[in-house]
VOBA-1610 file (N, C-alpha, C; in pm, whole numbers, padded with zeros to 5 digits, always signed):
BEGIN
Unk-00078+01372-00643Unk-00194+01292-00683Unk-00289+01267-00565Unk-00223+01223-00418Unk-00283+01216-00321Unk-00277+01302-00247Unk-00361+01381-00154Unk-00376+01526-00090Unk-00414+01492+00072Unk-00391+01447+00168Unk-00488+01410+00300Unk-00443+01525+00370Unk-00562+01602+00418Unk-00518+01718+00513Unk-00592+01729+00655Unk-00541+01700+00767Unk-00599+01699+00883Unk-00716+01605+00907Unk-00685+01469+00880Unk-00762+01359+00883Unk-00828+01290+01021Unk-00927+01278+01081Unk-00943+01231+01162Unk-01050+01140+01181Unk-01013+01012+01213Unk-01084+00900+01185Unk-01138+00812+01325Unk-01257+00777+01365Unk-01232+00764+01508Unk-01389+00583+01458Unk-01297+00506+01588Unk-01366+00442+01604Unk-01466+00386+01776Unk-01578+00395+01754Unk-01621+00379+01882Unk-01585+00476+01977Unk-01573+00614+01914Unk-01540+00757+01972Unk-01379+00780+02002Unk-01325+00680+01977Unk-01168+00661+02048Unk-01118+00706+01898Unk-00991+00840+01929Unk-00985+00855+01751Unk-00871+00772+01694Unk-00864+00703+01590Unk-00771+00621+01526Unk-00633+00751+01407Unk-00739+00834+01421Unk-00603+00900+01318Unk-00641+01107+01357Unk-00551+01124+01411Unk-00544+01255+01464Unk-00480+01378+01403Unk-00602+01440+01266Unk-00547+01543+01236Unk-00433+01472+01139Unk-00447+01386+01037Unk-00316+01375+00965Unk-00288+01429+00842Unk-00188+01469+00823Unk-00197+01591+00663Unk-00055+01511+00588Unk-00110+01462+00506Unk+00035+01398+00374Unk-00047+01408+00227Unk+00080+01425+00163Unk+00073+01457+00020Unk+00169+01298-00024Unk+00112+01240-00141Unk+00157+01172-00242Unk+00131+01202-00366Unk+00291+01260-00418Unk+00307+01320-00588Unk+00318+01228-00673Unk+00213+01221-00782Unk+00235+01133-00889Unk+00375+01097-00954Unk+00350+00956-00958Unk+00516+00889-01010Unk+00578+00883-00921Unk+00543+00875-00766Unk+00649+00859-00668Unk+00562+00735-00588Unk+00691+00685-00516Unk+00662+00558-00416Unk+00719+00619-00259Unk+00595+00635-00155Unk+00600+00717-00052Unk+00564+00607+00045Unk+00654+00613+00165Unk+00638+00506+00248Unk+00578+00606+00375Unk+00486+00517+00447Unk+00425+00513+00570Unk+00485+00419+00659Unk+00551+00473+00763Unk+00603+00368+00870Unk+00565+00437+01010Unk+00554+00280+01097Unk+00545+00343+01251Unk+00504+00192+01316Unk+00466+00226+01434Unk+00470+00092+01531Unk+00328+00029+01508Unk+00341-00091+01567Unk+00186-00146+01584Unk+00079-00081+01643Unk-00028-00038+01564Unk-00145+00034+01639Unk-00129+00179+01602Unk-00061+00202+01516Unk-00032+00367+01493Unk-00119+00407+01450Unk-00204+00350+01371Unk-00313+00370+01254Unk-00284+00401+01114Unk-00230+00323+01051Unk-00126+00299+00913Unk-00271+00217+00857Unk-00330+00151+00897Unk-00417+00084+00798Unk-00517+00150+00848Unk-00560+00210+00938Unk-00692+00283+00944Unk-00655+00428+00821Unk-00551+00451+00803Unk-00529+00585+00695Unk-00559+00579+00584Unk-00481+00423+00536Unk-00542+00351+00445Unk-00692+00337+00382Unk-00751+00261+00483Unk-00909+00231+00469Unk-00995+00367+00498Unk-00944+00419+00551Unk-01024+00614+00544Unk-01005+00614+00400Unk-00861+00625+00313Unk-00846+00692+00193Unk-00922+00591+00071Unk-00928+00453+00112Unk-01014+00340+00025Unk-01147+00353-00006Unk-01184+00423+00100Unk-01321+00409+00117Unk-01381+00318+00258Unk-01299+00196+00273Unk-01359+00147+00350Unk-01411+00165+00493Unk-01354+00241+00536Unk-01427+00338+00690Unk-01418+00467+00648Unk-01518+00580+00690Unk-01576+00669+00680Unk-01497+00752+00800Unk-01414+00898+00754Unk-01371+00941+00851Unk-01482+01034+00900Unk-01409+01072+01036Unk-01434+01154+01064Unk-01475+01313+01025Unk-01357+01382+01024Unk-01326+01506+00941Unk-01185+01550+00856Unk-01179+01631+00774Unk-01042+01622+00697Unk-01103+01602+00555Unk-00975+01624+00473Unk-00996+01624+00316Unk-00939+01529+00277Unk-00963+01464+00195Unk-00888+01382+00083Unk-00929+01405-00031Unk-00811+01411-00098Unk-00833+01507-00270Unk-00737+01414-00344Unk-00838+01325-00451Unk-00736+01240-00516Unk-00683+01278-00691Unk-00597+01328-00716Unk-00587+01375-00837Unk-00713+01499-00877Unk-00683+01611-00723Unk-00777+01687-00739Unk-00946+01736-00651Unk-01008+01586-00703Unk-01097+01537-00626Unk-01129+01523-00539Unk-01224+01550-00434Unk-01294+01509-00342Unk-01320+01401-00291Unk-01295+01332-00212Unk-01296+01165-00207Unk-01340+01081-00038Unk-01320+01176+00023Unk-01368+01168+00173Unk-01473+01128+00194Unk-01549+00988+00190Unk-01662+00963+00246Unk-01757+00889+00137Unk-01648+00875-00009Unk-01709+00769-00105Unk-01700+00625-00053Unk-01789+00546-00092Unk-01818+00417-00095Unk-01665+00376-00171Unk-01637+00270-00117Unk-01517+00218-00166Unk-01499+00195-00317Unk-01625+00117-00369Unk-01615+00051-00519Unk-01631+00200-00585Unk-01645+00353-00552Unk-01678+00450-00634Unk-01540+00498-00637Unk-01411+00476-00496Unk-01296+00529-00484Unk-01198+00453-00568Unk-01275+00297-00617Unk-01174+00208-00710Unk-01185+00238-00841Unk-01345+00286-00901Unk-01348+00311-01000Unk-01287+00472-01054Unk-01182+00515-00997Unk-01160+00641-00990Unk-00994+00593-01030Unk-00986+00527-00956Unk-00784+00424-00982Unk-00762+00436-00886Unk-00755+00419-00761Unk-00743+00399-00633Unk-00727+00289-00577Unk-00707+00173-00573Unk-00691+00011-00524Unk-00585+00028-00390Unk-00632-00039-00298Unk-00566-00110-00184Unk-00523-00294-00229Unk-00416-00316-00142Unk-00401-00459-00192Unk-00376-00454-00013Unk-00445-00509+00048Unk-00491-00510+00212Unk-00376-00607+00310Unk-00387-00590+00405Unk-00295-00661+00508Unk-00371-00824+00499Unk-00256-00892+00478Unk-00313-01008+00470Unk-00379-01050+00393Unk-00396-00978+00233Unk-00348-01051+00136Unk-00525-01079+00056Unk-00564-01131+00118Unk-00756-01168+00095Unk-00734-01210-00044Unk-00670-01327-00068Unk-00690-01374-00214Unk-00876-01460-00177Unk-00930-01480-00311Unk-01001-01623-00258Unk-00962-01740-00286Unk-00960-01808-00178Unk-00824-01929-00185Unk-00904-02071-00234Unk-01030-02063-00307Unk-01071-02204-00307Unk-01083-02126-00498Unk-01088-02009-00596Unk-01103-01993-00670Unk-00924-02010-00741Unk-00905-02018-00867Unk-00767-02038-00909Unk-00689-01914-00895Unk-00584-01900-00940Unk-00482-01808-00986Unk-00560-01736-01084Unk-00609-01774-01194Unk-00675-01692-01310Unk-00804-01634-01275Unk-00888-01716-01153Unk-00982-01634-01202Unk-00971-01539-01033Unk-00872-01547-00961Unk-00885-01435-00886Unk-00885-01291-00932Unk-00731-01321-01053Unk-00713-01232-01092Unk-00848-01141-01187Unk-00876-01247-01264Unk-01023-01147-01335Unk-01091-01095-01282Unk-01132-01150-01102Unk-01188-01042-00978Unk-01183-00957-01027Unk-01023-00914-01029Unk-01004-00730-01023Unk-01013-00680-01092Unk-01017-00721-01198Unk-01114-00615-01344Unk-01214-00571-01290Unk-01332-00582-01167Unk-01462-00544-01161Unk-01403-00432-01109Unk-01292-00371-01036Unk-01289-00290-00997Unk-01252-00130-01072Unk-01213-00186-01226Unk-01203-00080-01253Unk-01355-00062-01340Unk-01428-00097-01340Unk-01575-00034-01416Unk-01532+00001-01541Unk-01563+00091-01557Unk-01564+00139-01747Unk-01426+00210-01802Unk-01313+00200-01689Unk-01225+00246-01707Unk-01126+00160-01825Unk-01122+00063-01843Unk-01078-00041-01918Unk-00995-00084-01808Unk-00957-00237-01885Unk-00892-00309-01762Unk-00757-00342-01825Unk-00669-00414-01764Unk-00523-00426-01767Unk-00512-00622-01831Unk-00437-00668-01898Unk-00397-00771-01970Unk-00325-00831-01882Unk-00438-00939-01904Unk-00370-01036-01786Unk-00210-01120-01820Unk-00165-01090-01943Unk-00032-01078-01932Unk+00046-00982-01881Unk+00024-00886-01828Unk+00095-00795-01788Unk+00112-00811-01689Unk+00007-00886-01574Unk+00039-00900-01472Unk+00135-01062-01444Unk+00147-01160-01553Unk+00216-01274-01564Unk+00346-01222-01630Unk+00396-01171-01675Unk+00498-01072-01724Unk+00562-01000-01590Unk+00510-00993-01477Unk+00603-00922-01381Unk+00576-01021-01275Unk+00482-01087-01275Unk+00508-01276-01163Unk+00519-01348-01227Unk+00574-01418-01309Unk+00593-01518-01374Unk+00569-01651-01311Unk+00547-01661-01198Unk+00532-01773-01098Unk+00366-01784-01120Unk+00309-01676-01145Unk+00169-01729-01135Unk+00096-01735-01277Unk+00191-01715-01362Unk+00143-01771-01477Unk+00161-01899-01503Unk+00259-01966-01436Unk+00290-02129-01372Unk+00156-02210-01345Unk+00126-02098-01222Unk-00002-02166-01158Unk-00131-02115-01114Unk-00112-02057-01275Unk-00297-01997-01311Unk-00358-02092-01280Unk-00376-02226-01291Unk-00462-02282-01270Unk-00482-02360-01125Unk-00367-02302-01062Unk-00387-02379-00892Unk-00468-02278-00839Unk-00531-02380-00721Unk-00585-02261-00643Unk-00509-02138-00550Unk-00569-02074-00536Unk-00512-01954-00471Unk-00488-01984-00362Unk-00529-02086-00247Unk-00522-02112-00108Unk-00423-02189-00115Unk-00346-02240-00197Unk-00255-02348-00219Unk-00132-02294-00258Unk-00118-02143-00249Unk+00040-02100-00308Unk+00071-02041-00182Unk+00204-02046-00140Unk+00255-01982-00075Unk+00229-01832+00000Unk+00292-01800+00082Unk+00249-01648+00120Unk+00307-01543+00030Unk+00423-01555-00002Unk+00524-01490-00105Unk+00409-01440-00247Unk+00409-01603-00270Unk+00282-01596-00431Unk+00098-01520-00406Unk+00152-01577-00257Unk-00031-01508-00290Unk-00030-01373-00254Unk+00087-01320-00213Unk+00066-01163-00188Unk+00094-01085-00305Unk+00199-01170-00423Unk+00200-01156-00533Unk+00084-01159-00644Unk-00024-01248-00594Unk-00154-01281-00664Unk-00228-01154-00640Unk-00235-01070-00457Unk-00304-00955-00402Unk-00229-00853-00496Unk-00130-00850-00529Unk-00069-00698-00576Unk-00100-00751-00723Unk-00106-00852-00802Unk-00146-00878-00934Unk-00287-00828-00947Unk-00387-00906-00854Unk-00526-00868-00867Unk-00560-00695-00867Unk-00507-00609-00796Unk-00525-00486-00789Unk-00482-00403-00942Unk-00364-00502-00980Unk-00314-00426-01103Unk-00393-00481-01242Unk-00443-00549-01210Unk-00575-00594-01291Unk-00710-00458-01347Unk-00651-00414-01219Unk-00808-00279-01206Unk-00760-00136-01266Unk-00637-00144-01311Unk-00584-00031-01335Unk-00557+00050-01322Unk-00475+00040-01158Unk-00472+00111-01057Unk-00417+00286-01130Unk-00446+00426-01081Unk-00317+00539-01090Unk-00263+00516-01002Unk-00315+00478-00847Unk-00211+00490-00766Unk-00299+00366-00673Unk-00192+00294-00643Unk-00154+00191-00543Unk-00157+00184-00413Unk-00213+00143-00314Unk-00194+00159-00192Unk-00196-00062-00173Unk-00069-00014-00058Unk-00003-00176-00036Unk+00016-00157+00114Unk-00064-00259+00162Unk-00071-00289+00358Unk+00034-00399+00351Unk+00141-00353+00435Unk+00211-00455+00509Unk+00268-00585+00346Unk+00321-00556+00289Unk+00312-00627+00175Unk+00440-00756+00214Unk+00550-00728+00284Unk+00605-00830+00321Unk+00597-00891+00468Unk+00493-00918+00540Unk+00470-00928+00649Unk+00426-01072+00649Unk+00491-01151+00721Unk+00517-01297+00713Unk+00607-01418+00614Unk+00632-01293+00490Unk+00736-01356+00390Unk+00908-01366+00448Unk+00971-01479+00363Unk+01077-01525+00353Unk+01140-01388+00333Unk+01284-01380+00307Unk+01354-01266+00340Unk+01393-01277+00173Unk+01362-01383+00086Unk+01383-01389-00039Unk+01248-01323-00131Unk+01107-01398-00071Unk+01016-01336-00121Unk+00952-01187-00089Unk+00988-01170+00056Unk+01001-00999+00065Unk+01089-00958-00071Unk+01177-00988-00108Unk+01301-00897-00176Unk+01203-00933-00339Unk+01160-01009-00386Unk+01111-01029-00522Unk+00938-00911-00501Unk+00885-00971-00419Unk+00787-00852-00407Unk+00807-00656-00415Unk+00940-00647-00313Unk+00990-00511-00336Unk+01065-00503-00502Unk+01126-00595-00576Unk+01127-00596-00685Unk+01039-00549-00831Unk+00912-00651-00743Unk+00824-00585-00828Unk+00760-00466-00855Unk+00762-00404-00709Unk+00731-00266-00682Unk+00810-00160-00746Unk+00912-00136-00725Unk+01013-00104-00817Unk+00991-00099-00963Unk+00996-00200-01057Unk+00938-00203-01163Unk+00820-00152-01144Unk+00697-00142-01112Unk+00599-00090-01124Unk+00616+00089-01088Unk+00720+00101-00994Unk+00706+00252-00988Unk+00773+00293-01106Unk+00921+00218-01164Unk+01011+00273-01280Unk+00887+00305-01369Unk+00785+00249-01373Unk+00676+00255-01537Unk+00568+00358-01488Unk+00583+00429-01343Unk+00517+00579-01371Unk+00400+00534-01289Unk+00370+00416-01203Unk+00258+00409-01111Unk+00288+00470-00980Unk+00186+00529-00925Unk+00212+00618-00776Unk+00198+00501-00668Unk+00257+00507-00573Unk+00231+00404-00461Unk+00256+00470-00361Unk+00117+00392-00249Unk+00204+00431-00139Unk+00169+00332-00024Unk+00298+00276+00024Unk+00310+00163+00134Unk+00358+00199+00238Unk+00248+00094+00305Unk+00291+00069+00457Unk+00326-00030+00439Unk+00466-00011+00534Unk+00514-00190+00583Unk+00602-00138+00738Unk+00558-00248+00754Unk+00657-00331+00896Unk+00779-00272+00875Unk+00882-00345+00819Unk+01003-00305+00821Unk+01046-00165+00721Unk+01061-00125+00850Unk+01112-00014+00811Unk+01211+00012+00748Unk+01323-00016+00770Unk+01439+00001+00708Unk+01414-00007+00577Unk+01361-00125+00541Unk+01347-00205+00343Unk+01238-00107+00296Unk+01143+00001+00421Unk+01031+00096+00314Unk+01107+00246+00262Unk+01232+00269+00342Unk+01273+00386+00387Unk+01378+00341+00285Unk+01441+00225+00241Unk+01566+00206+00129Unk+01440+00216-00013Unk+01355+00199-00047Unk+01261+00139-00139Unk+01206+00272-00157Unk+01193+00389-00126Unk+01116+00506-00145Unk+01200+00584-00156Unk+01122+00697-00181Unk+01267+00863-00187Unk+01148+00952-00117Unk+01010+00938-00064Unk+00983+01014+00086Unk+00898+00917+00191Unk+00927+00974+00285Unk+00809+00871+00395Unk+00777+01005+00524Unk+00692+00947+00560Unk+00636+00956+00722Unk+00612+00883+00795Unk+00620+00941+00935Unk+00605+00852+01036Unk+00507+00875+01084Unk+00426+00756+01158Unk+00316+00782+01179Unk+00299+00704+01321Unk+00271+00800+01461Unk+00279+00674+01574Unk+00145+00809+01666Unk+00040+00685+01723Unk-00067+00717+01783Unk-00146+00830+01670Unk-00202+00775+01553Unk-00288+00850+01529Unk-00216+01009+01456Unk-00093+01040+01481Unk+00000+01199+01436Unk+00085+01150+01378Unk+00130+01216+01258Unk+00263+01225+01186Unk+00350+01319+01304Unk+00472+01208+01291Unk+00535+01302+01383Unk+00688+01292+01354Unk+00682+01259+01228Unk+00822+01253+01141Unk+00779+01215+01001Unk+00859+01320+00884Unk+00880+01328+00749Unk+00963+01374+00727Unk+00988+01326+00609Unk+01078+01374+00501Unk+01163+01287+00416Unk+01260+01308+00297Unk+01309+01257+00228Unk+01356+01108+00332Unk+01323+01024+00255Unk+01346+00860+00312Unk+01524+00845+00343Unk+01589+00927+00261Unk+01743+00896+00297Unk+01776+00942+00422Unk+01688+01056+00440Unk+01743+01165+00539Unk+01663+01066+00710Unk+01578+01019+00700Unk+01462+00983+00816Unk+01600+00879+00839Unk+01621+00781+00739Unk+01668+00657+00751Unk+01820+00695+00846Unk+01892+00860+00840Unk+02010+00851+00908Unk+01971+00995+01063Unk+01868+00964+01034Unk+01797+01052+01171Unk+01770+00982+01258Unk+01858+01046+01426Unk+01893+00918+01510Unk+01813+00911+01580Unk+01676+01013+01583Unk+01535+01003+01640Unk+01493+00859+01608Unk+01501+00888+01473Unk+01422+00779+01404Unk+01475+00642+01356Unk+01606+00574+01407Unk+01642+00511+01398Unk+01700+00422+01516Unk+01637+00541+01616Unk+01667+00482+01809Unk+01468+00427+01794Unk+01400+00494+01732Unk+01248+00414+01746Unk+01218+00363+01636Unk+01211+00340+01523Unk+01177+00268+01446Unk+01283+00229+01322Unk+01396+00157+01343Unk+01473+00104+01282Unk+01568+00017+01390Unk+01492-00055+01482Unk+01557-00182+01550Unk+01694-00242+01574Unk+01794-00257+01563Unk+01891-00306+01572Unk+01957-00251+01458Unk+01965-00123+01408Unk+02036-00024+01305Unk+02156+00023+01410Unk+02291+00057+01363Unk+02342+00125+01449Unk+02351+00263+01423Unk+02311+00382+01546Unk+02310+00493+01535Unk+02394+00572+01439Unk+02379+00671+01325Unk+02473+00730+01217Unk+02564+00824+01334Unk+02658+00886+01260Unk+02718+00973+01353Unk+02706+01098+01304Unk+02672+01192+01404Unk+02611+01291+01406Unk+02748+01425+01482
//
């Protein structure tokens, strides 16, 4: 569904993403991992729309997509749910969520039970404000609002990054359910270990180059990749 081939994205001449080539196949949940500063959310916002790469293809279900305006890459099914969440925190639970209907344009939009049907917490507190729920709920409110727009495929920054070790686990929950029902995703997160158990492929991504892929079981017992980006894992035996 997603195609990026030799991507290169540069800011203030310094390049943020060097030459990167990944495929995401429809109906799959594909993780992006690597260190701080790798450029995991600049890959992101190249494929959103929101910064303009350099050079390289992106082909979304086919398509051409390299260098659209963001709201033309949403109305296509494309949604980011961003690092840090960007609810608006002085509007409620309900009407953040109706936000994200604008994003799908004429595509039709998604029932806002559907998205209270897989958080049930914020059908609680449709009517609180959004600045007033937790980090857990409001990243739950960011991945609700996107599924509002009717996403095909999903893109999720850092989705448990500052959560409880309980609300990380209900968020990857939800993800899950959302991939079992045939939505494409593809996340970056921090912890690696929980993106690399949660997927069946990933890449690695450090300074701008993929410089490790493949099946998520296989990365997760590769002692390359588990001496640099899986922290206090103990080495498999080889």
């Amino acid at each position: 569904m997603l195609e990026i081939q030799d991507l290169v994205t540069a800011y203030d001449g310094i390049r943020a993403l060097r030459g990167v080539t990944l495929t995401v196949p429809a109906g799959a949940m594909v993780a992006l991992i690597g260190p701080n500063g790798a450029g995991k959310s600049t890959l992101l916002n190249s494929v959103s729309g929101v910064v303009t790469p350099a050079s390289g293809r992106i082909r979304f279900d086919g398509a051409e997509i390299a260098g659209l305006p963001a709201h033309r890459v949403a109305r296509r099914g494309l949604l980011q749910v961003p690092e840090g969440r960007q609810i608006l925190g002085p509007l409620s639970v309900e009407e953040n969520l109706r936000l994200g209907r604008l994003a799908a344009g004429t595509r039709g939009t998604a029932d806002i039970d559907e998205v209270y049907a897989l958080f049930p917490i914020l059908a609680e507190r449709r009517r609180q404000e959004g600045g007033s729920l937790s980090g857990g709920q409001q990243q739950m409110l960011a991945i609700g609002r996107a599924l509002m727009g009717r996403p095909r495929l999903l893109m999720l920054d850092e989705p448990s990054l500052g959560l409880s070790p309980l609300m990380a686990a209900q968020v990857f929950a939800a993800l899950e359910t959302l991939r079992r029902s045939g939505l494409t995703i593809l996340l970056v997160e921090q912890n690696a270990r929980r993106a690399l158990d949660a997927t069946g492929h990933a890449y690695v991504l450090e300074q701008g180059r993929i410089v490790h892929q493949g099946p998520s079981g296989a990365l997760a017992r590769d002692p390359a990749v588990v001496r640099h980006y899986l922290p206090g894992d103990d080495l498999p035996d080889v």
